[in-house]
DRENDO-1510 file (C-alpha; in Angstrom, 1 decimal, always signed):
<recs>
REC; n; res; u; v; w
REC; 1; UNK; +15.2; +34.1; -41.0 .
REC; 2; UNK; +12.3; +33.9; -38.6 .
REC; 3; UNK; +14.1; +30.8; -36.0 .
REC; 4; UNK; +16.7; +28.6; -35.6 .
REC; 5; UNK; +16.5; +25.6; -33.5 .
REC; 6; UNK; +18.2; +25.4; -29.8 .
REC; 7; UNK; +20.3; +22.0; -30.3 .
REC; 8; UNK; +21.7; +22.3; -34.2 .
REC; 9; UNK; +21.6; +25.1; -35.3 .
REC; 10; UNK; +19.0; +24.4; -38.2 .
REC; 11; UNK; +17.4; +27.3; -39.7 .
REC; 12; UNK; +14.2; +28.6; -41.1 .
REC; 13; UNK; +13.4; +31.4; -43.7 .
REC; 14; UNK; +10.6; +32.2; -44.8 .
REC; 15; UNK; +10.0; +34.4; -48.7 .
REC; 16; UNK; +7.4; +37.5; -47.2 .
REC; 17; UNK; +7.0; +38.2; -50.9 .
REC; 18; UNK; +5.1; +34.6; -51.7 .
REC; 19; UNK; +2.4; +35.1; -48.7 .
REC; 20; UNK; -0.8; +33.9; -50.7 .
REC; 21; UNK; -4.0; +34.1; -48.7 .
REC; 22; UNK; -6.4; +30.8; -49.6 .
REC; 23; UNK; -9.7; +30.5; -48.6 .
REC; 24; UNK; -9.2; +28.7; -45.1 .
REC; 25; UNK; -5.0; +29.3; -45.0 .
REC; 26; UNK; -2.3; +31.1; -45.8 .
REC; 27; UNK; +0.5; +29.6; -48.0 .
REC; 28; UNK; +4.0; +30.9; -48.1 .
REC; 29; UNK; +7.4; +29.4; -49.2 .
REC; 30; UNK; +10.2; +28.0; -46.8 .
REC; 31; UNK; +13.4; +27.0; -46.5 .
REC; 32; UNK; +15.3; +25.4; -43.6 .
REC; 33; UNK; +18.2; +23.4; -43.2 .
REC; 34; UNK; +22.0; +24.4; -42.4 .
REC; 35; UNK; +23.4; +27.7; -44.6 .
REC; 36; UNK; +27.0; +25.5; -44.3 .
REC; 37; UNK; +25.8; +22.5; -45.7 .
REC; 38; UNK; +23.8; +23.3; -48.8 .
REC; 39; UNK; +23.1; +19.5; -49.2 .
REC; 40; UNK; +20.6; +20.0; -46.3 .
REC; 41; UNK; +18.6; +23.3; -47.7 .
REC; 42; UNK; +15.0; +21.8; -48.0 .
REC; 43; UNK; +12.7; +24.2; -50.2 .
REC; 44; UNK; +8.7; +24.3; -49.9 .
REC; 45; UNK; +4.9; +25.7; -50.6 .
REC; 46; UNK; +3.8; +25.2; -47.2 .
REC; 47; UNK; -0.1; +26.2; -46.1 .
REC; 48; UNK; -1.0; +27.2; -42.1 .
REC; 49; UNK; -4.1; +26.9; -40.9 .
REC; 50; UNK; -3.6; +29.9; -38.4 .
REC; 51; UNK; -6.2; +29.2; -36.1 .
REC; 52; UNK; -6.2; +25.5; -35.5 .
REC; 53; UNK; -2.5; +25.8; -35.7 .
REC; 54; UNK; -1.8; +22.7; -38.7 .
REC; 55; UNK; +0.2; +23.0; -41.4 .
REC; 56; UNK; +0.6; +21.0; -44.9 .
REC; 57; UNK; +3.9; +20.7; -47.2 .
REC; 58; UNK; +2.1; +20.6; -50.8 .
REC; 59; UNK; +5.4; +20.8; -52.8 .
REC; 60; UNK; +8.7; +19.8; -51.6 .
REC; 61; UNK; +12.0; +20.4; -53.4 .
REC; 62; UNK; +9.6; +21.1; -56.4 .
REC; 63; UNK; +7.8; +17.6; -56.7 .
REC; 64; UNK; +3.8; +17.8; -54.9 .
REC; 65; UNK; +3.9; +15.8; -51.8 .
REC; 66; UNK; -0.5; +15.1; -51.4 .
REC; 67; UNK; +0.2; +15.8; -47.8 .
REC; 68; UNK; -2.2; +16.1; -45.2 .
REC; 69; UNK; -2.8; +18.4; -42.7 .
REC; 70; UNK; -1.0; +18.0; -39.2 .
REC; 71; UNK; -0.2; +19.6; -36.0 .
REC; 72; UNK; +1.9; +22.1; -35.8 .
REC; 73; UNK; +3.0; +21.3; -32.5 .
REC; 74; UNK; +6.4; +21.9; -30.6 .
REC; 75; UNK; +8.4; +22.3; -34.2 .
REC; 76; UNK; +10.0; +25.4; -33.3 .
REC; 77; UNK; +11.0; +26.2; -36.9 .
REC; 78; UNK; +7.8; +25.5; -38.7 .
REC; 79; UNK; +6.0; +26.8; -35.8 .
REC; 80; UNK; +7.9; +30.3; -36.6 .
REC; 81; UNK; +7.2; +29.9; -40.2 .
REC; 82; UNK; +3.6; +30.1; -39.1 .
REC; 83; UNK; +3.3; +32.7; -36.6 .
REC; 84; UNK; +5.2; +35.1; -39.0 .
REC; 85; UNK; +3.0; +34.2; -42.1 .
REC; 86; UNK; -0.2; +34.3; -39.7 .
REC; 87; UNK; +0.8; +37.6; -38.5 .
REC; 88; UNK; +1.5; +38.9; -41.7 .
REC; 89; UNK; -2.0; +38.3; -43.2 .
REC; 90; UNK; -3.4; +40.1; -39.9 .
REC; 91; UNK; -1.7; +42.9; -40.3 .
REC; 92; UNK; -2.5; +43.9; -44.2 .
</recs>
């Protein structure tokens, strides 16, 4: 688990095992939702772009998604997701 947020409780996890450095990212794959509610478990391929801080969902809940990047901005959870996987890359 790298956060969970203030107001509900919603948690993020990230797998350290898929980090998969592109060309101009790092991908990884997430999950978030509430552990209690398995309904609500979202799974992803997510990419960071660590320096300008975006990030892309290319496949959620296994289907491709063609998203595009965005901000990262004040999503706590995905924000996490990022800083750990940017870290990560740094460090090896």
């Amino acid at each position: 688990m790298v956060a969970k947020s203030d107001i509900n409780q919603e948690q993020q996890y990230v797998d350290a095992d898929s980090i998969n450095v592109l060309d101009s990212a790092v991908q990884i794959k997430t999950y978030w939702g509430f552990l209690d509610q398995p309904d609500s478990i979202h799974y992803a391929t997510t990419e960071y772009r660590c320096e300008t801080e975006e990030y892309r969902d290319v496949i959620v809940n296994g289907k491709r998604t063609g998203a595009r990047w965005q901000s990262v901005g004040g999503d706590k959870l995905n924000r996490a997701a990022m800083t750990y996987s940017c870290q990560h890359v740094s460090n090896r």
